[in-house]
N, C-alpha and C positions, 0 to 999 in steps of 0.2 A: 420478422421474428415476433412470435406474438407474449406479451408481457406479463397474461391473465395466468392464474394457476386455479388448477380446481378444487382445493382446502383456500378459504381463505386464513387458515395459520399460517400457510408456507409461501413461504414469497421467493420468487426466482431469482438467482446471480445476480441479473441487473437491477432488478427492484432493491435489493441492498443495497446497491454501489449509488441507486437514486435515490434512498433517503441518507445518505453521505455527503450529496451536495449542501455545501455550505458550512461544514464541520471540518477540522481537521482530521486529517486521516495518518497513518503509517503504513507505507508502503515497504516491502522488502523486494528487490530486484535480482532478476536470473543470478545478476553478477556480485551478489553479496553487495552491492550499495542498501542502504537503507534512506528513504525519502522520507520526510515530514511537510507536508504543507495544508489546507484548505483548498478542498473537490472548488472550481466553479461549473465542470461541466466534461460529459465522456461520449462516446459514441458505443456505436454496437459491439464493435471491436477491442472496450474499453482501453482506447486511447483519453488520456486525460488532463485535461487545462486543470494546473495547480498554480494558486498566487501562495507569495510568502513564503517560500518555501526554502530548507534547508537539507541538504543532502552529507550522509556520513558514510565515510569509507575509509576503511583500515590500509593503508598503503605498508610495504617495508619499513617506511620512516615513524609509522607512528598514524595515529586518527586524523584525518583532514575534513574540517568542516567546512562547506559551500554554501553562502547564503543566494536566493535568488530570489529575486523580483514575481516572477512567472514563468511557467515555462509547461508544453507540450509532450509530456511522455507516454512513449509507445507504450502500447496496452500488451505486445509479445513479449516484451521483458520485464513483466509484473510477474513476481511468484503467490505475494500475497500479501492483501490489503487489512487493517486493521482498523477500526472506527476510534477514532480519539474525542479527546474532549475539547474542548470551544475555550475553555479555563484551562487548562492543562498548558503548560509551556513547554517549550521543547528541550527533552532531557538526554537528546543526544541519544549514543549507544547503552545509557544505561538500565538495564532493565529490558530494553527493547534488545539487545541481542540473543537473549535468551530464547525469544521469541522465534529469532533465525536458525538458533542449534534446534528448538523442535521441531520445525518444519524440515529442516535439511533430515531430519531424524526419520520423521512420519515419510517423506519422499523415500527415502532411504529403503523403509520398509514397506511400502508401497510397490515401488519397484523390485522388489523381491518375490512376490506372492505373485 
C-alpha cells in the first residue's frame, strides 16, 4: 500500500493514525465501547498496540471503567479514532459520548443516501 499522496496538504488514513503515535488518542468501537489510551504502534490493517489505557462502556448496571496496562486492538472494530492531548487526562464518557451520538448520527445518514 503506498503512503505518498499527490497534494502534499492531504495526507492518507494511515499517515494520520502515523502522526498519533505517541499521543493519546480516543477510540470509539463497533460495539459502543469507548477506548482511551497512547498509539505505540498499528499495522496496515489498523490493528493497534495501546499502553495506559482505559476502556468505558455503559452496561444495564450503570458505566464500567477498565483500566489496562496494554493491550492489542483489532483494527475491524474501530468505528473511529480521535487525536487527543498528551495533557489531557482521561475524562471518561464525558463530553466524549457526544462524540458517539454524531457518528452513530452521520452513519445513520450515510447509510440512507
Amino acid at each position: 500500500m503506498a503512503l505518498t499522496s499527490t497534494n502534499p496538504s492531504q495526507l492518507l488514513p494511515l499517515e494520520l493514525v502515523d502522526k498519533c503515535i505517541g499521543s493519546r488518542i480516543h477510540i470509539v468501537m463497533k460495539n459502543d465501547k469507548e477506548i482511551v489510551g497512547t498509539l505505540l504502534g498499528f499495522d496496515d490493517f489498523v490493528n493497534m498496540v495501546l499502553e495506559d489505557v482505559t476502556e468505558f462502556e455503559i452496561t444495564p448496571e450503570g458505566r464500567r471503567i477498565t483500566k489496562l496496562d496494554q493491550i492489542l486492538l483489532n483494527g475491524n472494530n474501530i468505528t473511529m479514532v480521535c487525536n487527543g492531548s498528551k495533557k489531557t487526562p482521561d475524562k471518561g464518557l464525558s463530553g466524549f459520548s457526544k462524540l458517539s451520538d454524531i457518528w452513530h448520527d452521520v452513519g445513520t445518514r450515510i447509510s440512507l443516501h
